[in-house]
MIDREN-183556 format. One record per residue (C-alpha): residue number from 1; x, y, z. Coordinates in steps of 0.001 Angstrom, whole numbers. Each point is the difference from the previous one (the first is absolute). Layout:
<rs>
NUM:X:Y:Z .
...
</rs>
This chain:
<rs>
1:0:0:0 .
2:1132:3614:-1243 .
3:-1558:3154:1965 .
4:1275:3405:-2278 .
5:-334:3232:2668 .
6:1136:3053:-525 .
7:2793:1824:1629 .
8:-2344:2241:2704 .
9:-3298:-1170:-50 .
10:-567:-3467:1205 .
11:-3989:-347:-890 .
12:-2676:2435:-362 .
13:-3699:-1857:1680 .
14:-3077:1493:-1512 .
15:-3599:-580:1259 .
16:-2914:189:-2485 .
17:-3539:77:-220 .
18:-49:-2189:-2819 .
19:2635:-2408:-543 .
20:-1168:-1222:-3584 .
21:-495:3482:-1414 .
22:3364:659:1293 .
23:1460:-2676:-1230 .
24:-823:854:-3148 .
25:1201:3812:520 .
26:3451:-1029:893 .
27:40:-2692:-3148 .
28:-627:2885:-2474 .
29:2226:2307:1384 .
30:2736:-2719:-110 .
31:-482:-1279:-2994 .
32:-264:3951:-1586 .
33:3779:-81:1897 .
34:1154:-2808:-1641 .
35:-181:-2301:2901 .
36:-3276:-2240:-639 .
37:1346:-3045:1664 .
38:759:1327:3694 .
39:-2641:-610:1847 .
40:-546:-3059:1969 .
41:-2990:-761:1746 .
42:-2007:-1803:2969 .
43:-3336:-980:1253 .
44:-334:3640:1507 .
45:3142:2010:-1120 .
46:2327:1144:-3260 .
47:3455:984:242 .
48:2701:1399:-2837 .
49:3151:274:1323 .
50:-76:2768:3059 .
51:-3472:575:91 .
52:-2651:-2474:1715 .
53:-3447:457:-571 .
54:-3243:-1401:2274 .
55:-3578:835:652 .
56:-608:1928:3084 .
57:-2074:-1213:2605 .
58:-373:3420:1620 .
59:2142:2962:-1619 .
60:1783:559:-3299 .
61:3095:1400:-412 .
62:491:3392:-1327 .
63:3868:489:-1347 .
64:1881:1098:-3503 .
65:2080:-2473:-1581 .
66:1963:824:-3110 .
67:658:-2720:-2533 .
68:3487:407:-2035 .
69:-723:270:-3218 .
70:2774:-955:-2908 .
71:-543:3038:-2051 .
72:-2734:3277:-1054 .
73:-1996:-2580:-1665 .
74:-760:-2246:2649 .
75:-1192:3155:1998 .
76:-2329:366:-2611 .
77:-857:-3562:-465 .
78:-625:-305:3823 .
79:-2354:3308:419 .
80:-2010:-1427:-3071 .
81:33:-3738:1777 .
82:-1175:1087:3051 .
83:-2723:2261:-1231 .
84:-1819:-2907:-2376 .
85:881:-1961:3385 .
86:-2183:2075:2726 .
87:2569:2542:1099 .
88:-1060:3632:125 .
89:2787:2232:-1134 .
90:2152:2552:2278 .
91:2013:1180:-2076 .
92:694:-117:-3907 .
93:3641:-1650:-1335 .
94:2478:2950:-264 .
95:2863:1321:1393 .
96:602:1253:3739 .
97:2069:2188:1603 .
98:1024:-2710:2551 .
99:3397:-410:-1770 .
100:1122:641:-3619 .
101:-999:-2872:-2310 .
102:-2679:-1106:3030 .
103:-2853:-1237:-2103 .
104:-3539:-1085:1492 .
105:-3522:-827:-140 .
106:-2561:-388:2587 .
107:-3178:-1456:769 .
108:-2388:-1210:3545 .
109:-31:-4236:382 .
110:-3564:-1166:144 .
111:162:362:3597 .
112:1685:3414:-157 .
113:3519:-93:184 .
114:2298:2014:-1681 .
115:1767:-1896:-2538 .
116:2739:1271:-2534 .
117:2427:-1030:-2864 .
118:3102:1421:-220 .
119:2979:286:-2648 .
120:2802:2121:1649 .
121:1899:-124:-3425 .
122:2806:-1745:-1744 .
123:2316:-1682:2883 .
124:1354:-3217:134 .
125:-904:-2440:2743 .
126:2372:-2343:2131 .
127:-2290:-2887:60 .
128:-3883:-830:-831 .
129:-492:-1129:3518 .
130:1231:-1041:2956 .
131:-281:-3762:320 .
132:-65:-1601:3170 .
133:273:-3943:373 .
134:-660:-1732:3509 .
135:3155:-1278:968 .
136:301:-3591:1815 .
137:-2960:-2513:1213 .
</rs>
């Protein structure tokens, strides 16, 4: 078995109303960021990599999670994905004045989170991921 985490954040745990209309939120989104095959899922819960997804028995979870997105395109393709997919839109893909090259779009989960795609421009990564692998019995 092969867990790939991130460097800071270990998981991100969201509670939602609905977990099938979620579910399929989170698959369009993914798939608009070229990742359709991360998500793995249980009897009552979905995961893709860092973020953990179940339906709440009392409260759900009100956060902003931004998505890495490979390029401008995929900003564009996610803000369209989530859209079709439920999502109500927060903000329109474009630049920002976070940091030159920062480039985002925004939009509210079904259950209202605030949920992003960003390109921060040409770079060149270390590694995809960080991959973690139990060691011993």
């Amino acid at each position: 078995m092969e867990l790939h985490r991130g460097r800071l954040v270990d998981h991100i745990h969201l509670r939602v109303a609905d977990l099938a209309t979620s579910k399929r939120f989170y698959q369009a989104v993914f798939a608009s960021l070229g990742r359709p095959d991360v998500i793995v899922e249980g009897p009552d819960f979905f995961y893709a990599d860092e973020l953990f997804v179940n339906k709440a028995d009392d409260y759900t979870s009100r956060v902003h999670l931004a998505f890495q997105a490979a390029d401008r395109e995929a900003v564009q393709a996610f803000h369209k994905a989530a859209l079709a997919a439920g999502g109500r839109d927060n903000g329109a893909p474009g630049e920002r004045a976070y940091h030159p090259g920062y480039y985002g779009a925004f939009v509210f989960d079904p259950d209202g989170n605030n949920i992003e795609a960003v390109f921060h421009g040409a770079s060149r990564r270390s590694a995809d991921s960080v991959v973690i692998t139990p060691a011993g019995p």
